[in-house]
C-alpha positions in Angstrom: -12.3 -1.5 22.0 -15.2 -3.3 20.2 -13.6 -5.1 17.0 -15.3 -2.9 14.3 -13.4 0.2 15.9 -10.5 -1.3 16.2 -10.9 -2.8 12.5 -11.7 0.5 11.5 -8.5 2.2 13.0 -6.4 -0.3 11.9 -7.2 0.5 8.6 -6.9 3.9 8.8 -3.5 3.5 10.6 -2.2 1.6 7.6 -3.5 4.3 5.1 -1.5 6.9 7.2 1.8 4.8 7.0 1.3 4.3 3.8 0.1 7.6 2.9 3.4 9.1 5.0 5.6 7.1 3.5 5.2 7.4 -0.1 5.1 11.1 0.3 8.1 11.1 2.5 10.2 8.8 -0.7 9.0 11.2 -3.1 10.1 14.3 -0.8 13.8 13.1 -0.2 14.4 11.7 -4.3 12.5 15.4 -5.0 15.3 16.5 -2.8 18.1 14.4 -4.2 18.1 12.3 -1.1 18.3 9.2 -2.2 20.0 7.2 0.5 16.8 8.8 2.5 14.2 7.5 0.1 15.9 4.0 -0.4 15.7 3.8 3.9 11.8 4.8 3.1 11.3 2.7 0.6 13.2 -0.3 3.1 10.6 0.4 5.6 8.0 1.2 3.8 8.1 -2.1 2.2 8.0 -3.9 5.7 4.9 -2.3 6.8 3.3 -2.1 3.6 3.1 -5.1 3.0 0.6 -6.8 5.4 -2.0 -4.3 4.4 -2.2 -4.8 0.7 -1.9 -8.4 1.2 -5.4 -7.7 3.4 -6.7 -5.4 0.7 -5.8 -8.3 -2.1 -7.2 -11.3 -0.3 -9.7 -10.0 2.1 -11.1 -6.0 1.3 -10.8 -6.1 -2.9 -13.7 -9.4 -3.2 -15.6 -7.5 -0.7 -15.5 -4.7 -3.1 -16.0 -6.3 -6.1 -19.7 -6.8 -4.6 -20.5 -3.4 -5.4 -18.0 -2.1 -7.4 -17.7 -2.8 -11.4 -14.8 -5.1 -12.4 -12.5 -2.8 -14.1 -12.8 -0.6 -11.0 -11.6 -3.5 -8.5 -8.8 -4.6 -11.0 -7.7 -1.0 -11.6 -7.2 -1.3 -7.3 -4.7 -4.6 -7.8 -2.8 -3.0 -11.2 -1.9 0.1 -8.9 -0.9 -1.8 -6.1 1.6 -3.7 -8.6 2.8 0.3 -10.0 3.4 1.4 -6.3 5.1 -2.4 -6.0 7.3 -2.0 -8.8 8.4 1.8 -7.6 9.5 0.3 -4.2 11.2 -2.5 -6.3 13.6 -0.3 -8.3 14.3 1.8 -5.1 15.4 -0.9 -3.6 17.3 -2.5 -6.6 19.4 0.9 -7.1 20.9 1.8 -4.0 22.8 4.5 -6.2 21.3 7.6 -7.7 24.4 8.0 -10.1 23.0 5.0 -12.6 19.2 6.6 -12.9 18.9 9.3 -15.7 16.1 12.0 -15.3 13.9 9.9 -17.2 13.8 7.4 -14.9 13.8 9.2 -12.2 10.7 11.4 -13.6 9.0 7.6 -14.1 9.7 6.4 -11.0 7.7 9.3 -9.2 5.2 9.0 -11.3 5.0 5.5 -10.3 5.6 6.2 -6.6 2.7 9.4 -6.9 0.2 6.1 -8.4 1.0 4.7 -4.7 0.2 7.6 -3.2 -2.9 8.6 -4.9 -4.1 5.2 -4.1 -3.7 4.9 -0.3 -5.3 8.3 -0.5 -8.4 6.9 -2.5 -8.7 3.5 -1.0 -8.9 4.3 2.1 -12.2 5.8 1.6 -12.9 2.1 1.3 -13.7 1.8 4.8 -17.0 2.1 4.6 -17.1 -1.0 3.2 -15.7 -2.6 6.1 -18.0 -0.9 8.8 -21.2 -1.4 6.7 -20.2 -4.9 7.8 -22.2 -7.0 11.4 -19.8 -6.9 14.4 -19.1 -11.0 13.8 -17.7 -10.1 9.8 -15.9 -7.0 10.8 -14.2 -9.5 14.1 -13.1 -11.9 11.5 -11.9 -9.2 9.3 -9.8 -7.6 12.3 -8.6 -11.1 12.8 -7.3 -11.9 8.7 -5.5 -8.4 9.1 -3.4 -9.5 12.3 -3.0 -13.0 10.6 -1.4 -11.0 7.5 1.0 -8.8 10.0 2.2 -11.9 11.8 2.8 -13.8 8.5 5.1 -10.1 7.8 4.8 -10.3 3.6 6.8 -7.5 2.2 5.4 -5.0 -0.9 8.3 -6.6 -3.0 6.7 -10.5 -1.4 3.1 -9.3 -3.8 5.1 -8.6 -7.2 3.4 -10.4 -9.8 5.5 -11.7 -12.1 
């Protein structure tokens, strides 16, 4: 497979997990599973984690080339909201010390994550507007981000 395709189905690999897995931690708190959506959020934070470290340093400064400002940092602050969600999952292991308040917050939060791996990946067209040598190198930075195996939680800015 020619390394635009596989570039391209990468991406949209990633936007599936990521796509599955917020909607599976929202399912399981929704259905007052939490040990299920603390297990999602576990994984969900492994695989994660690669990909928005590509979007962040590789995909977002190709974006900002045709996309305003506000609209590239408004893809980095949602990341940090679908960040945060995962970080409190994994920081209350219990359900009994989270009041309906938080819990209504925290899918909000964890519906931000959703809505944006929905949205962004309609971003690949970005990448396969891109010559076969950029799209290679691209393909390449994306492995290079999986074998270095960041976590969501690893991209919290402080």
């Amino acid at each position: 497979m020619h390394a635009e395709n596989r570039l391209a189905q990468e991406f949209v690999n990633d936007h599936q997990k990521l796509t599955r897995g917020f909607s599976r931690i929202i399912e399981a708190i929704n259905d007052d599973r939490w040990s299920a959506a603390v297990d999602e959020a576990q994984e969900l934070n492994r695989a994660g984690g690669p990909h928005i470290a590509f979007e962040e340093d590789v995909l977002y400064p190709q974006v900002r080339q045709s996309r305003s400002e506000p609209y590239v940092r408004n893809l980095y602050d949602e990341h940090q909201v679908a960040i945060a969600a995962i970080q409190f999952l994994l920081s209350h292991p219990e359900p009994a010390k989270i009041g309906p308040d938080a819990k209504a917050a925290l899918i909000d939060k964890l519906q931000t994550g959703l809505d944006h791996a929905i949205s962004c990946g309609t971003l690949l067209s970005i990448l396969t507007t891109l010559d076969q040598q950029k799209q290679s190198d691209l393909l390449s930075k994306l492995q290079q981000h999986r074998a270095e195996g960041k976590t969501m939680t690893d991209l919290a800015k402080q």
